[in-house]
N, C-alpha and C positions, 0 to 999 in steps of 0.2 A: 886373201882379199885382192881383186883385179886394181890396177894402177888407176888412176885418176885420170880423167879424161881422154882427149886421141894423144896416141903415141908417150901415152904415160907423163903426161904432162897435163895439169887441170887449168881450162881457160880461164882466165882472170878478166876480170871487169874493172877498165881505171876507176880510178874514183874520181869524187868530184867535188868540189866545194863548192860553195856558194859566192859570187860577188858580190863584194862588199856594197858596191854599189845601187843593186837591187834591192837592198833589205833597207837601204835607208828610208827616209820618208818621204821625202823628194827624189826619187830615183828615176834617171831618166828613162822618155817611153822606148827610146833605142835599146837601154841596156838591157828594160825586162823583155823586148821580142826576144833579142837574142839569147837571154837564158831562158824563156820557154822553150824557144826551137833546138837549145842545148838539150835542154832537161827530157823532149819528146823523141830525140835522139841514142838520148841515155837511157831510157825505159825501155827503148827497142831491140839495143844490147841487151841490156838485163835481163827481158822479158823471155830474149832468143835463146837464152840459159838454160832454161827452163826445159824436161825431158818431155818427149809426145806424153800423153795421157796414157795410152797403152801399155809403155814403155814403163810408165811409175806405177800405177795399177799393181803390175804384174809385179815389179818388184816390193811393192809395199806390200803386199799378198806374201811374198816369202819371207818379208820380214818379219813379219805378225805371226805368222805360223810359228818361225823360227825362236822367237821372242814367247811365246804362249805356250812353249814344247809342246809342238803339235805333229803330229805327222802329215804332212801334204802327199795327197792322192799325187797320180801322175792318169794324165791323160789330155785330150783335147781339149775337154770340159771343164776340165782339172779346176784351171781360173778364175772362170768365171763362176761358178758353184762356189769355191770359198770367198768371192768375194762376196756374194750372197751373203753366205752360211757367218762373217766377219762382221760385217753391217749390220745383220741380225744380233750379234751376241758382244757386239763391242761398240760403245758407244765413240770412242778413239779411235777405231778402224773407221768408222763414219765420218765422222769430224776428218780426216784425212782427204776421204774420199771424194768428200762435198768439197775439200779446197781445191783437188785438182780440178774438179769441173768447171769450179770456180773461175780458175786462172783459164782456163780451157774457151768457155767461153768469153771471157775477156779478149782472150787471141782473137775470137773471130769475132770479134765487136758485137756480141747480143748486148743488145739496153737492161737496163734494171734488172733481171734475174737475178748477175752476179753478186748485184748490194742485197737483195732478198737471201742468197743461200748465205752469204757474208752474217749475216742479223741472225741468221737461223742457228749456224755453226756457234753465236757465242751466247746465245740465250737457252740453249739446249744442249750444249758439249762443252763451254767453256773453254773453247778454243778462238781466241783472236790472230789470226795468221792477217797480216798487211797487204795490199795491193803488188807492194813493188818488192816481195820478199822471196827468193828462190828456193828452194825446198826440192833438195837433190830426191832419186829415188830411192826406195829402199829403206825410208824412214821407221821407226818404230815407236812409239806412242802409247804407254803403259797404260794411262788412265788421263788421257787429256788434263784439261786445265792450262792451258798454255796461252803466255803473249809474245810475239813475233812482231816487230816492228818494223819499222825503217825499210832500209835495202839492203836488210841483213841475207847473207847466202851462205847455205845449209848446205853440206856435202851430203855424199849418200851414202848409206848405213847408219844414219846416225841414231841414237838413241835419247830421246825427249823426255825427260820423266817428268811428275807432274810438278806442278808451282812453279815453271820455270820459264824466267823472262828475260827476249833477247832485244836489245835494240838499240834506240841513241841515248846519249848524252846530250845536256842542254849544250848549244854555242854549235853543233858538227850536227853534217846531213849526214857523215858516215857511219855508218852501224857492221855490227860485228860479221866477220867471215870463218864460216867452219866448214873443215878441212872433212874427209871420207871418214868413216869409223869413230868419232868422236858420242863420248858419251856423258849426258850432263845431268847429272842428278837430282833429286827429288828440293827443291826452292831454290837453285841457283841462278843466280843472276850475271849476264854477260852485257855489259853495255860499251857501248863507243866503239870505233873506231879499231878494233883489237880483232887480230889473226890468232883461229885456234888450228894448232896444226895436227896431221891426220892420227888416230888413232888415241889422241889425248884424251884425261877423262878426268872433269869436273865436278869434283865431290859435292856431296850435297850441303845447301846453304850458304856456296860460296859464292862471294862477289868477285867476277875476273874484269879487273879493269886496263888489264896488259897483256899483250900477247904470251899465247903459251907455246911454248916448242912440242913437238912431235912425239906422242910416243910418253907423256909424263904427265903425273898426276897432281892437281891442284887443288888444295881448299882450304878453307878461311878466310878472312874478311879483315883486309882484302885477300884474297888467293894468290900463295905460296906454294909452287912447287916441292912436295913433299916426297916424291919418287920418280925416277926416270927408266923407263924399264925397257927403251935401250943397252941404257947400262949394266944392267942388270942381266940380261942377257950375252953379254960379250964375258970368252973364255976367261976363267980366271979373277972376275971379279964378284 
């Protein structure tokens, strides 16, 4: 599997809190400009995250494929034919497809569409995917049903299965970050604030309310590192 981002290094987005003094009741009108003009700052980053349409398309197409054991034709047409023929026979491959056009047109500021396809994806796929949520390419998506919240960011190749919900915790704007290859199984819940690192894989039903390291298997409630396959891997043990 290719490295994470340029020069094998995956761009990170600081995080952000919220001032205290905004949230209060009397907050002055100085501090909430200033965290708007923070916060429309910070969504521009975030947003810049985000892969061309093209670019995720194409890999959400191989991952469907690959995910479906399917064989992908090869040709010029290759693409766009299974993204057809996907859409057609996968209600999940849809739901995908509508969120990147979603965010797509978000980029280029069309009015209301994006809250129509939004409405549409959870009344029809049960897929609620958030505004300000990154969703690397390459994703894979069994049978939808899915909540995505916050400014949770999704690496790519990940694997979504269904009932499973990512985002905040009450008190924090920050919501969870997942690493390339990670796979989260069928009702698992990831909330707050917590790094899942790449290639880890989140058993089903489990709630991960702490970061999990690279490469090891978590589940139970709360989620417990129950294998590391790292280790597992190195001579001798």
């Amino acid at each position: 599997m290719p490295s994470a981002g340029h020069g094998g290094q995956r761009d990170r987005v600081e995080r952000l809190e919220t001032p205290m003094e905004v949230t209060e009741p009397n907050a002055r009108p100085e501090a909430k400009r200033e965290w708007k003009r923070f916060w429309r700052q910070y969504l521009r980053q975030l947003r810049a995250r985000r892969p061309s349409l093209r670019r995720a398309v194409r890999e959400d197409v191989r991952a469907f494929i690959r995910g479906r054991f399917e064989i992908a034709d090869q040709g010029r047409l290759a693409t766009p034919f299974h993204v057809l023929r996907l859409a057609w026979n996968s209600d999940a491959f849809l739901g995908v497809l509508l969120y990147r056009v979603r965010t797509w047109l978000q980029g280029a500021s069309v009015p209301i569409l994006p809250t129509l396809i939004h409405r549409i994806c959870i009344a029809f796929f049960d897929m609620s995917i958030g505004d300000n949520v990154v969703l690397g390419e390459g994703v894979y998506v069994p049978h939808g049903y899915l909540v995505i919240g916050g400014r949770t960011i999704i690496g790519r190749w990940c694997v979504l299965c269904p009932w499973v919900s990512i985002g905040l915790t009450p008190g924090t704007l920050d919501a969870p970050e997942l690493g390339d290859g990670v796979f989260v199984g069928t009702g698992a819940k990831i909330l707050g604030p917590v790094k899942i690192g790449d290639g880890a894989t989140i058993g089903a039903g489990s709630v991960v309310l702490k970061d999990v390291p690279a490469h090891t298997t978590v589940a139970g409630v709360p989620a417990r590192i129950i294998a590391n396959q790292s280790q597992e891997e190195e001579p001798g043990v």
